[in-house]
C-alpha positions in Angstrom: 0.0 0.0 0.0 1.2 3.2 -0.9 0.1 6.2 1.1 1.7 9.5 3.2 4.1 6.7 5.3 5.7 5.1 3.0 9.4 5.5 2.4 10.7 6.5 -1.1 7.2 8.2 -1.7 6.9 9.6 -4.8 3.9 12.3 -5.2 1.4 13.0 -8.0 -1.1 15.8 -8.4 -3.9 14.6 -10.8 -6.7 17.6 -11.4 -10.7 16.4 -12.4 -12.5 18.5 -14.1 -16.6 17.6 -14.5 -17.7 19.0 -17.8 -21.3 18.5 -18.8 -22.0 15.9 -21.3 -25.5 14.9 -22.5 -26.8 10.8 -21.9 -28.1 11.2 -25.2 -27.7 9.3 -28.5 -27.2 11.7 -31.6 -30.6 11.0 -33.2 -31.9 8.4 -31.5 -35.4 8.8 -29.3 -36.0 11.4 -27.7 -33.1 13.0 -29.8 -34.5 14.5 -32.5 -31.4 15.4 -34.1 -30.6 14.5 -37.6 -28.1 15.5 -39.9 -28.8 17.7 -43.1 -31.6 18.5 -41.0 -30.9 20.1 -37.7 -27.2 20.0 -38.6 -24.0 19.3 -41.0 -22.2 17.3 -38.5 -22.8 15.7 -34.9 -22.8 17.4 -32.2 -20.4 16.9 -29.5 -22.9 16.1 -26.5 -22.5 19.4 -24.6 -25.1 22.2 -24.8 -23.3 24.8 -27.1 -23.0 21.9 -30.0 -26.8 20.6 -29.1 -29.1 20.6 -31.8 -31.8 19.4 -29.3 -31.9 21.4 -26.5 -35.4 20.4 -25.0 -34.3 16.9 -25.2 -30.5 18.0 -23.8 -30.3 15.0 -20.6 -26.8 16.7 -18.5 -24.7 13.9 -16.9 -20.8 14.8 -16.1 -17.9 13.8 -17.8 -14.9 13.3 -16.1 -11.4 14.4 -17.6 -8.4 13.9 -15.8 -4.8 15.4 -16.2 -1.5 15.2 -14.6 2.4 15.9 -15.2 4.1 13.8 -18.0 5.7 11.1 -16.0 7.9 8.0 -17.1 6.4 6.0 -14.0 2.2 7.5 -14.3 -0.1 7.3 -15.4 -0.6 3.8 -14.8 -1.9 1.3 -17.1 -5.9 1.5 -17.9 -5.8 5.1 -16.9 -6.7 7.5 -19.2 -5.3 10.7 -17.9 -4.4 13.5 -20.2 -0.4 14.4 -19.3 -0.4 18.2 -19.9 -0.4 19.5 -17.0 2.5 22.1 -15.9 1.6 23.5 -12.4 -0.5 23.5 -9.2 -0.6 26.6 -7.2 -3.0 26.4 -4.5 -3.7 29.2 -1.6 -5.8 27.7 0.7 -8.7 28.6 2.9 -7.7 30.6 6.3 -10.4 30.5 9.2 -11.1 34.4 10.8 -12.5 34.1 14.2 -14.2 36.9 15.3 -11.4 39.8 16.2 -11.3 43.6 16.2 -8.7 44.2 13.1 -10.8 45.9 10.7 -9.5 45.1 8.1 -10.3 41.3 8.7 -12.6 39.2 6.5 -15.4 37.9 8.7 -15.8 35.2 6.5 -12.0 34.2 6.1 -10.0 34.2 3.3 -11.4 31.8 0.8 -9.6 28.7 -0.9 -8.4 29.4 -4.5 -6.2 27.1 -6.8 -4.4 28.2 -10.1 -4.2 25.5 -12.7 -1.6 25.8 -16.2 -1.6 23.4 -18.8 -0.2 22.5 -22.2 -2.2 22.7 -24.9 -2.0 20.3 -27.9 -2.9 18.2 -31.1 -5.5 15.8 -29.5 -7.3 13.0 -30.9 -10.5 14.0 -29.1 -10.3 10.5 -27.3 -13.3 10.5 -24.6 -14.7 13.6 -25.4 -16.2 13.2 -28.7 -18.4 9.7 -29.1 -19.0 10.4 -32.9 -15.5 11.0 -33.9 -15.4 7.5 -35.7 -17.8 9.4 -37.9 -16.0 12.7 -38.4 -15.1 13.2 -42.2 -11.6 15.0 -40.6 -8.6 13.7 -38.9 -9.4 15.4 -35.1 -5.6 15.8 -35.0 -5.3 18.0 -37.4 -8.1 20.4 -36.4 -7.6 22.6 -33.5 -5.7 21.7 -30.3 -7.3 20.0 -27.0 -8.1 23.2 -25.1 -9.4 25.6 -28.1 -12.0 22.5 -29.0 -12.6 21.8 -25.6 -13.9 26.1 -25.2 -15.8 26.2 -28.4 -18.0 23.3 -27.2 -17.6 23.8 -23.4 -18.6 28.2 -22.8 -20.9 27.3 -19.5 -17.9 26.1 -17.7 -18.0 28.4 -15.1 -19.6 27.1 -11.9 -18.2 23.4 -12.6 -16.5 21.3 -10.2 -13.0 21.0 -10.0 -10.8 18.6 -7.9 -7.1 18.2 -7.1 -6.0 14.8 -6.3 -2.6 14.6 -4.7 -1.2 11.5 -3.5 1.9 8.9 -4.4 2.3 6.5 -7.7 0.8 3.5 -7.4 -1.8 4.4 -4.6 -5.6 4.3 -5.9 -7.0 7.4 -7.4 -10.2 7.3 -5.0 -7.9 7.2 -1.8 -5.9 10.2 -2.9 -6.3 13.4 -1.2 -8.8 15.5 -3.2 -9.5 19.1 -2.8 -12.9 20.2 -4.1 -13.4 23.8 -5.9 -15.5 24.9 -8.6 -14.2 27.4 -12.0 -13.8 30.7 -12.0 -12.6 31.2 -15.3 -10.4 29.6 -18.2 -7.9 31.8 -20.1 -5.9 31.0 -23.4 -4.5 29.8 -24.3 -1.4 32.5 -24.9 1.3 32.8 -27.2 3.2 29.5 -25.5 0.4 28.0 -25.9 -0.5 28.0 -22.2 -4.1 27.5 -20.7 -5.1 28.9 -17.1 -7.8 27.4 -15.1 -8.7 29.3 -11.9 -11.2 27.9 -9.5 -12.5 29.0 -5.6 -14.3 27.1 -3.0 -17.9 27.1 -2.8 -18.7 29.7 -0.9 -17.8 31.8 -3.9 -21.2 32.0 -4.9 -22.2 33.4 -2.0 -20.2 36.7 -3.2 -22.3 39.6 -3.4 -22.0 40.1 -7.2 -23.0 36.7 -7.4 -25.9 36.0 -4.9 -28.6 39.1 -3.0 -31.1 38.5 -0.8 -34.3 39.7 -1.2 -33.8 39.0 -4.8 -34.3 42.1 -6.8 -38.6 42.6 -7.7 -39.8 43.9 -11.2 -43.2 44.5 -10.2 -44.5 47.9 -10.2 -47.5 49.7 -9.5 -49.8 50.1 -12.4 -51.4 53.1 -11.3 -50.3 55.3 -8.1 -51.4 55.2 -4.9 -52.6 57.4 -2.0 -51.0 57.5 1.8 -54.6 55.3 3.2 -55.1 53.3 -0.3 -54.9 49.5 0.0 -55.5 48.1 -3.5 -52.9 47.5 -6.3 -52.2 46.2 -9.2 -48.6 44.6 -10.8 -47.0 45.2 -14.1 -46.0 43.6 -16.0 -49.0 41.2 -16.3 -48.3 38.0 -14.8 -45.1 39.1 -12.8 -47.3 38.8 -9.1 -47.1 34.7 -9.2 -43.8 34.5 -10.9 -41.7 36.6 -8.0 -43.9 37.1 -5.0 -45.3 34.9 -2.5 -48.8 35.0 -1.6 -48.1 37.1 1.8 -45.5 38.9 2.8 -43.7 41.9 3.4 -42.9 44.5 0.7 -41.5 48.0 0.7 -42.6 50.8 -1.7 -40.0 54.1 -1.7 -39.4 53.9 1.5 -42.3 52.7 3.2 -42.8 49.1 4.5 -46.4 47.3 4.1 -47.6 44.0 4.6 -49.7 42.5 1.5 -51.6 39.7 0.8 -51.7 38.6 -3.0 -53.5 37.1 -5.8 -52.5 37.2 -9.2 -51.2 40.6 -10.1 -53.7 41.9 -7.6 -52.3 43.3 -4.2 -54.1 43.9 -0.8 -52.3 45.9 1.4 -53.0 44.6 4.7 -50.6 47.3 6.4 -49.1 50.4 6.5 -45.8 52.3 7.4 -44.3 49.9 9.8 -40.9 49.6 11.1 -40.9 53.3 11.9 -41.5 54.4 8.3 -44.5 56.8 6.9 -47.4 55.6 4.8 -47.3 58.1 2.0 -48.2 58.5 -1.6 -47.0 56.4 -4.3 -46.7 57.2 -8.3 -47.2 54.9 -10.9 -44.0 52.7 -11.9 -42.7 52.9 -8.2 -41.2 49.3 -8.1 -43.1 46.8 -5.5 -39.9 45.2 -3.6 -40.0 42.0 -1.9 -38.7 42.0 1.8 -36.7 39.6 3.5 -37.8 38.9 6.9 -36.9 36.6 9.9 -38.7 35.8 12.7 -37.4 34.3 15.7 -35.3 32.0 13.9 -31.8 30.4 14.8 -28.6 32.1 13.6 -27.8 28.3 11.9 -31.5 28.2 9.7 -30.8 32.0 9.1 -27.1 30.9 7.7 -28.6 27.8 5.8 -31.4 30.1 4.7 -29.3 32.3 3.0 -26.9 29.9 1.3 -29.5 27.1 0.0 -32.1 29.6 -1.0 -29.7 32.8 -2.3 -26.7 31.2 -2.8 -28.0 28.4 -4.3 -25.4 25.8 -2.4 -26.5 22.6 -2.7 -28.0 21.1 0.3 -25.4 18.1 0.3 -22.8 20.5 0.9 -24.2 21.5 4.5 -23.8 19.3 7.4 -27.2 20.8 8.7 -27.6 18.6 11.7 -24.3 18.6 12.8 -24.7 22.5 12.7 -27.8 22.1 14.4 -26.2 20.5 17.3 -23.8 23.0 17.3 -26.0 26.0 17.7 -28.4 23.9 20.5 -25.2 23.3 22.8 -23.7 26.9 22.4 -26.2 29.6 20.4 -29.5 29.0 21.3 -29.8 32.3 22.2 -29.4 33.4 19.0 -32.7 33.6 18.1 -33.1 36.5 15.4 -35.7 39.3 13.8 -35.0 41.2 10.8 -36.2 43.1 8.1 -34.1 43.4 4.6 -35.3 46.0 2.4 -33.1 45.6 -0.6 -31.3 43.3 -2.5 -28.3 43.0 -0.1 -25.4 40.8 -0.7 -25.2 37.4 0.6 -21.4 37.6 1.6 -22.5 41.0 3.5 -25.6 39.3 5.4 -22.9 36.5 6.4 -20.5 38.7 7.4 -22.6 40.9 9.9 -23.7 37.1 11.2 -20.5 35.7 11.8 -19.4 39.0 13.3 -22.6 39.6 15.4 -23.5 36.3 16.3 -20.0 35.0 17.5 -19.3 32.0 14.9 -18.2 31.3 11.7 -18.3 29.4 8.7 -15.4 27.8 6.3 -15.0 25.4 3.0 -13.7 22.3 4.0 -12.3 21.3 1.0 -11.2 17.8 1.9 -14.6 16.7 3.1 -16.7 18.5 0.8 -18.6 20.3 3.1 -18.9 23.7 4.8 -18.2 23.7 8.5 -19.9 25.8 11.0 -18.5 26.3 14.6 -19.4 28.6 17.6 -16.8 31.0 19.4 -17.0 29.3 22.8 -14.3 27.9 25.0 -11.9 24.5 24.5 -14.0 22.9 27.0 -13.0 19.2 27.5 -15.2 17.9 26.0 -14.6 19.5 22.4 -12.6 17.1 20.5 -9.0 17.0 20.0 -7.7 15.3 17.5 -4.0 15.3 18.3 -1.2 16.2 20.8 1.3 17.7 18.7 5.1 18.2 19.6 8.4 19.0 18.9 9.9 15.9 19.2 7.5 13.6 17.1 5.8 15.8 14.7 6.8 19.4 14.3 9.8 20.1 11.7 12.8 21.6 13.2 13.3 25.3 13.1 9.9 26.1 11.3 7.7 27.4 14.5 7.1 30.6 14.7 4.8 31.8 17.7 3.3 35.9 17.3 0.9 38.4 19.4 -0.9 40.0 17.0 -1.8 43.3 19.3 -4.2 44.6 16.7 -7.3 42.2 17.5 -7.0 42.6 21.4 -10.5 44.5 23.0 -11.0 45.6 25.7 -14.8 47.3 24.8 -17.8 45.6 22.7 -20.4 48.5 21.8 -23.5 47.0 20.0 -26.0 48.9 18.5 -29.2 47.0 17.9 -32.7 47.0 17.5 -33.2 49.4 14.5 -36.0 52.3 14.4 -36.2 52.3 11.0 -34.8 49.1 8.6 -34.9 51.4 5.6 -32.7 54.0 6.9 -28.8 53.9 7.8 -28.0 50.6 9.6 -24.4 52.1 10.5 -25.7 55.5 12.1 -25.8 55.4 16.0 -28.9 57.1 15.9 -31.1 54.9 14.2 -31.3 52.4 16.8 -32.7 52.1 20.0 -30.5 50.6 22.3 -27.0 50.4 22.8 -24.8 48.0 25.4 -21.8 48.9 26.3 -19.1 45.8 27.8 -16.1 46.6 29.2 -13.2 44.8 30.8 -12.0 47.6 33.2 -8.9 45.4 34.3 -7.5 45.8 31.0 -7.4 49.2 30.5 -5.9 50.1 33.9 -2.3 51.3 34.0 -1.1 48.2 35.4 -2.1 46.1 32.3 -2.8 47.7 29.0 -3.5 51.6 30.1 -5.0 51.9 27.5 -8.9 51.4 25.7 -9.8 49.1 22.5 -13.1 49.5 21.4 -15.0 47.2 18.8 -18.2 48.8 17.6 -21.1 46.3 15.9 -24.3 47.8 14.4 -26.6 45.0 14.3 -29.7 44.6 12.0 -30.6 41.4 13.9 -31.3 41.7 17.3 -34.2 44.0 19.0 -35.8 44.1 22.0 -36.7 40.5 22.2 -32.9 39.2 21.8 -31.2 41.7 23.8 -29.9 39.5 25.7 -27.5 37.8 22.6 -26.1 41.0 22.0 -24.6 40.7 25.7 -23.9 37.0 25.2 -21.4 38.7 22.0 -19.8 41.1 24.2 -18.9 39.1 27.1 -17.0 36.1 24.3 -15.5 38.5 22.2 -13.9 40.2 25.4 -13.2 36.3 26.4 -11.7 35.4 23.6 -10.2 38.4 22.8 -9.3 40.8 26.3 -5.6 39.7 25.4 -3.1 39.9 22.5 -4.4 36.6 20.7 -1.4 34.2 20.0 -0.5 32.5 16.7 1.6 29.5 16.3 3.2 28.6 12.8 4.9 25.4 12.1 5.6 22.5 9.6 4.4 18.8 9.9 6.1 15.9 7.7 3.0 14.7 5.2 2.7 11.8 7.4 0.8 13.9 9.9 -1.8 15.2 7.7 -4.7 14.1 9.0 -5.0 17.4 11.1 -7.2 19.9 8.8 -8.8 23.6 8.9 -10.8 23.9 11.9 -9.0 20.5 13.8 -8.3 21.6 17.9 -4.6 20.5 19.1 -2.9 20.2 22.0 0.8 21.8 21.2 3.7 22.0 23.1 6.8 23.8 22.2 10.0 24.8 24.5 8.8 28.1 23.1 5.8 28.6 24.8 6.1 28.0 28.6 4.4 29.3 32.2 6.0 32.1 34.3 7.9 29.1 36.0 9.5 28.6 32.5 8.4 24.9 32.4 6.7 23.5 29.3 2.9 23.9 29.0 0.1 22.5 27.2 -1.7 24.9 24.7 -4.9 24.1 23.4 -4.4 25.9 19.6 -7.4 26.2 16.4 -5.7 25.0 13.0 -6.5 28.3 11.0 -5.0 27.6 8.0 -3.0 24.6 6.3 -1.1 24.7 3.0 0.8 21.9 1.2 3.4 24.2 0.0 5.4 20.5 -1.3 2.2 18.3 -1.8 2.2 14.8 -0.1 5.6 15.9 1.7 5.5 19.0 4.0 2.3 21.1 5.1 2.7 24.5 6.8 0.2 25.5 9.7 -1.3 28.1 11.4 -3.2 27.9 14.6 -4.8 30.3 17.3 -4.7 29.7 20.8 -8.0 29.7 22.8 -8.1 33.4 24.4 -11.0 33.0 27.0 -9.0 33.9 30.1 -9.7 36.8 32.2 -7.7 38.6 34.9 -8.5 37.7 38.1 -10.1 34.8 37.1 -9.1 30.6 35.7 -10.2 29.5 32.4 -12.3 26.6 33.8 -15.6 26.2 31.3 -18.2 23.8 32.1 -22.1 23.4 31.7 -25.0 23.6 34.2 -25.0 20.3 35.5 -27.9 17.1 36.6 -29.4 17.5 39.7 -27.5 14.4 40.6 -24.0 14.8 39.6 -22.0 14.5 43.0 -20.2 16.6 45.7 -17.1 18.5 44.2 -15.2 16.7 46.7 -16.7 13.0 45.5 -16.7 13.9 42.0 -14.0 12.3 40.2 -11.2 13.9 37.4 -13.5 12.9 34.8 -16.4 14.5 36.0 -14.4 18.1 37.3 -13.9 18.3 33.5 -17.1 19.1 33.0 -18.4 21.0 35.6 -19.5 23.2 37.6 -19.7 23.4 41.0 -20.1 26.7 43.2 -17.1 27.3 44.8 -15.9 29.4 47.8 -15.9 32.8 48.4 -12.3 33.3 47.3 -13.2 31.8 43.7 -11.2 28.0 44.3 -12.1 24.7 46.1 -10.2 24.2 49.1 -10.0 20.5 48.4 -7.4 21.0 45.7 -7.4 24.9 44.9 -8.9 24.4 41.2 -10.2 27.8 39.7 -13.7 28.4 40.0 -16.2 27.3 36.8 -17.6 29.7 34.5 -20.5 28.2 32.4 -21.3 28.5 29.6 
């Protein structure tokens, strides 16, 4: 078996690209393509070349390439050897923070792909070419066919498979993107294939929610009328639902609808004016949530806007996620305009203390809370110098510009249609503020983060505090990053993965080694299948004068502190004494979560 720990290991990068291809037979039922009559030649079963688009039946094709190689491919695999280069920059968790110029929802995974181009045969790609009145070789080159009949290849699935010769394709490590774009080729005859991670179309050139309306009023309206009508005909059932919420200028109404036919059923809410309305004033859908859970908001938004599919989104998983640590985050809002979807997800993983990343590996995007490294969160490794890190490659910093010590949040909006960054157009403001920290004897000085949130209000005041007291948790002092190199043979620990780490770098006031408990923020195989660099945070949540014990409420019958065993101290919490320990053994007091 060859895999990561074998000796003499020789790597291979393979990269998959999907195309579509149609199941169809050229002219045979329900094809009802036929030459001299729908065409002078075949087409090449892809939509550009389809002569039969109502019957067009999209499967995938998959084409595979790789570097020419003496030893690969293998025999029986047909893999296309023009491929030149690999250059991957890989996705980078951002957890919640104070640097401005931060990306709530991380830096997003990208891969730049060059090949050859070439004489091809059309091998694969072409089922008639038995048929063709023209040698294939002499016609074109590989990528300049493959463009002319492939245009919609934007949006399709990409994968990079790196492993060793002789190991199975399918047990290969495979990284999972879909195109950007395809340039060339150029003047070496060089073709480009760039390609992101999925939550690319979440951007906000790419995905809005509300989606933009076309319906306007046919005639106008007075400030007290209730009755309209949508143009153009026949636009009321294909873009709004039944009931809902809709604003006109500036004022929000509630409606009920049938047809093109519009009842009002409410006027200037949310703090704006029922007014007069002209003719052609456009009829715009509204976006609301009510009482929902930060995770259905986030799934929401990327199923029904984004248009991710559903397979891609561990939704129970996330769902347990958000029971055990956000159930507070229960949230209300009103969008009035098309707003991006990257932009809604940002002010959620900012405001509601989570956050979201591609994992590119599994397929699937992750979704984890800010909370503590309680013990029972699971970690996957103990990493050290001795057995796994690479000498000379660690590289511990303080990054100064993320530390807080004030959370202003501005939240419950009087009016959703006006400023949501203005101070004034919200009603309530709490202020948190770790005092200890900005006294001369620690920081001496302030750090203030300021959120202006469209999703809280009166009834989920109490998440906005939840926010401000983990942000200062997490983030009260400098946060720490670790850097370091592991031998392929250790990579198994992935974006998002909790280690224990221990360096003779990092040490207590004693100077004796110590345990840290770091968040893998970022991994890049900068030499594929031989050496991946990391980066990691370390778990902030400790505050002066105070341990960094977390634990949950616990059973009415858990036992006596003194009775309990190591085990159970792990999770907590008992009420200790007055002077915050337990006299039995001195351990720091609990703080639940």
């Amino acid at each position: 078996m060859v895999d990561e720990n074998t000796l003499g290991r020789q790597s291979i990068t393979i990269v998959e690209i999907d195309q579509d291809f149609c199941s169809r037979v050229y002219g045979v039922a329900p094809c009802t393509a036929a030459l001299g009559t729908t065409g002078g030649t075949k087409c090449f079963n892809t939509l550009a070349t389809c002569q039969d688009t109502a019957n067009f039946d999209k499967s995938e094709l998959t084409l595979r390439f790789c570097m020419a190689s003496p030893d690969f491919p293998e025999p029986g695999e047909f893999i296309i050897p023009s491929l030149i280069n690999v250059t991957s920059n890989p996705t980078e968790i951002t957890i919640g923070g104070s640097d401005k110029d931060s990306a709530p929802l991380g830096r997003r995974a990208s891969v730049t792909i060059t090949f050859q181009d070439h004489p091809y045969n059309d091998k694969l790609v072409d089922s008639y070419r038995s048929d063709r009145d023209y040698d294939p070789l002499e016609r074109g080159t590989f990528w300049t066919k493959w463009l002319a009949r492939n245009p919609y290849h934007q949006n399709r699935p990409l994968r990079i498979r790196e492993g060793y010769i002789g190991q199975p394709i399918a047990e290969m490590r495979t990284r999972n993107y879909i195109i950007e774009k395809v340039d060339g080729a150029d003047s070496n005859g060089r073709v480009t294939i760039v390609a992101k991670d999925i939550l690319k179309l979440a951007d906000d050139k790419r995905a809005q929610c509300p989606l933009p309306s076309t319906g306007v009023l046919d005639i106008s309206i007075t400030n007290i009328g209730t009755a309209i009508t949508l143009s153009p005909t026949g636009v009321g059932n294909l873009e709004y639902p039944a009931s809902g919420t809709a604003i006109i200028g500036s004022e929000l109404v509630t409606y009920t609808r049938i047809a093109d036919a519009v009842t009002l059923t409410a006027r200037g809410l949310r703090g704006s004016t029922a007014e007069a309305h002209d003719a052609d004033e456009t009829f715009q859908q509204v976006k609301t949530y009510v009482n929902e859970r930060v995770d259905d908001v986030v799934i929401d938004l990327l199923e029904n806007f984004a248009n991710i599919d559903s397979a891609y989104i561990p939704s129970a998983t996330w769902a347990a996620e958000a029971t055990s640590y956000l159930s507070s985050f229960t949230l209300n809002t009103w969008i009035t305009e098309p707003t991006g979807v990257s932009t809604l997800l940002s002010e959620l993983i900012q405001q509601c203390i989570f956050y979201i990343w591609w994992d590119e590996v599994n397929q699937l995007i992750q979704f984890r809370a800010i909370k503590p490294a309680i013990p029972d969160e699971t970690i996957i490794r103990d990493i050290n110098q001795n057995q796994h890190i690479i000498a000379e490659s660690v590289q511990i910093t303080r990054d100064s510009n993320q530390r807080l010590s004030q959370v202003w949040i501005y939240f419950d909006p009087f009016d959703p249609t006006e400023s949501l960054t203005k101070a004034s157009n919200y009603r309530r403001l709490n202020i948190s503020v770790d005092q200890d920290a900005e006294t001369a004897i620690q920081y001496g000085e302030s750090r203030v983060k300021r959120i202006f949130s469209r999703w809280f209000d009166d009834s989920n005041g109490g998440a906005a505090l939840t926010t401000a007291a983990r942000l200062l948790l997490r983030y009260r002092d400098n946060p720490i990053y670790v850097n370091f190199s592991m031998d392929a043979k250790d990579r198994d620990v992935l974006v998002g993965d909790i280690i224990q780490f221990t360096h003779r770098n990092l040490v207590d006031s004693t100077g004796a080694p110590r345990v840290d408990i770091l968040q893998v923020v970022k991994v890049h195989e900068n030499d594929p299948g031989h050496r991946a660099e990391y980066k990691c945070q370390a778990f902030g949540f400790a505050v002066s004068g105070f341990g960094s014990r977390f634990a949950y409420v616990m059973a009415n019958i858990a036992p006596d502190y003194t009775s309990a065993t190591d085990d159970e101290k792990k999770f907590g919490g008992w009420i200790c004494s007055n002077d915050g320990s337990f006299s039995s053994d001195d351990g720091d007091a609990y703080r639940i979560i």
